[in-house]
C-alpha positions in Angstrom: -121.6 -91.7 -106.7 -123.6 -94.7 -108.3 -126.9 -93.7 -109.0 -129.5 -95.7 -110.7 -129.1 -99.4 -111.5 -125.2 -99.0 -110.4 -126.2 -98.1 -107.1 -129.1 -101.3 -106.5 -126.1 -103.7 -108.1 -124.0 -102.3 -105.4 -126.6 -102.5 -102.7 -127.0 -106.2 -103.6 -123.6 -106.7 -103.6 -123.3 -105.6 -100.2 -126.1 -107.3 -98.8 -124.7 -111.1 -100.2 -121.2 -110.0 -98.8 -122.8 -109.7 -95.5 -124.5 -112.2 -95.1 -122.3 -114.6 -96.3 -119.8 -112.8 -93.2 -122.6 -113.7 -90.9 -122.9 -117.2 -92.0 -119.2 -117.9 -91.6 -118.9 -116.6 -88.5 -121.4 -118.9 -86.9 -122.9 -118.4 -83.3 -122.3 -115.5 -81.4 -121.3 -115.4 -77.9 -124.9 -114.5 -77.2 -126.4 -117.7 -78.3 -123.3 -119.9 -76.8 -123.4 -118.6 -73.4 -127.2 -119.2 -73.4 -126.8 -122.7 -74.4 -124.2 -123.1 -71.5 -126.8 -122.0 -69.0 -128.2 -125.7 -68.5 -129.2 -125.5 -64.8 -132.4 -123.8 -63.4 -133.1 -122.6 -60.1 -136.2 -124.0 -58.9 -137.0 -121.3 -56.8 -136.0 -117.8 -58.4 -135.5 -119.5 -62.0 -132.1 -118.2 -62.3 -130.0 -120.0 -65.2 -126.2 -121.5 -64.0 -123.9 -123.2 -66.3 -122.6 -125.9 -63.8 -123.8 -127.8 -60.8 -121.0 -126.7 -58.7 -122.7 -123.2 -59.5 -125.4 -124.0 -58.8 -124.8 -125.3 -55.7 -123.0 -122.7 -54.3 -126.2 -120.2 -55.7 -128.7 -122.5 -53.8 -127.3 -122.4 -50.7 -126.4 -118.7 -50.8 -129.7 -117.4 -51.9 -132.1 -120.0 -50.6 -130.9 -121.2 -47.3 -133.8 -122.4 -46.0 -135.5 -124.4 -48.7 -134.8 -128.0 -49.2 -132.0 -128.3 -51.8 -132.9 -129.7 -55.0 -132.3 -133.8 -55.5 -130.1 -133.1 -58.5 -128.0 -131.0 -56.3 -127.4 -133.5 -52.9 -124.4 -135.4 -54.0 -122.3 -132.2 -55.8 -119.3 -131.3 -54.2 -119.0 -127.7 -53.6 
């Protein structure tokens, strides 16, 4: 085992190594799928990736409130 001034080298070693993994590998699928979510219902402020979605969510959920402008000429 490294002990002493061996063993914080190593450490830093590490550390760069990992960080320079994170750094290639970009965005996560976390942060993507969030930035996909581009539609917000009004109403419950549930996040939908596409209008179609959307759509379908609005009427489903809130049938009796006025659909949103954005939503009256989407085909669902």
């Amino acid at each position: 085992m490294a002990r002493g001034q061996q063993k914080i080298q190593s450490q830093q070693k590490n550390a760069k190594k990992a960080a320079e993994k994170k750094k290639q590998q970009g965005a996560d699928q976390k942060t993507a799928a969030k930035a996909a979510l581009v539609h917000t219902c009004p109403v419950c402020r549930t996040q939908m990736p596409d209008p179609k979605t959307f759509k379908q969510h609005f009427e489903s959920k809130h049938p009796k409130s006025p659909l949103p402008p954005e939503l009256v000429d989407v085909q669902a």
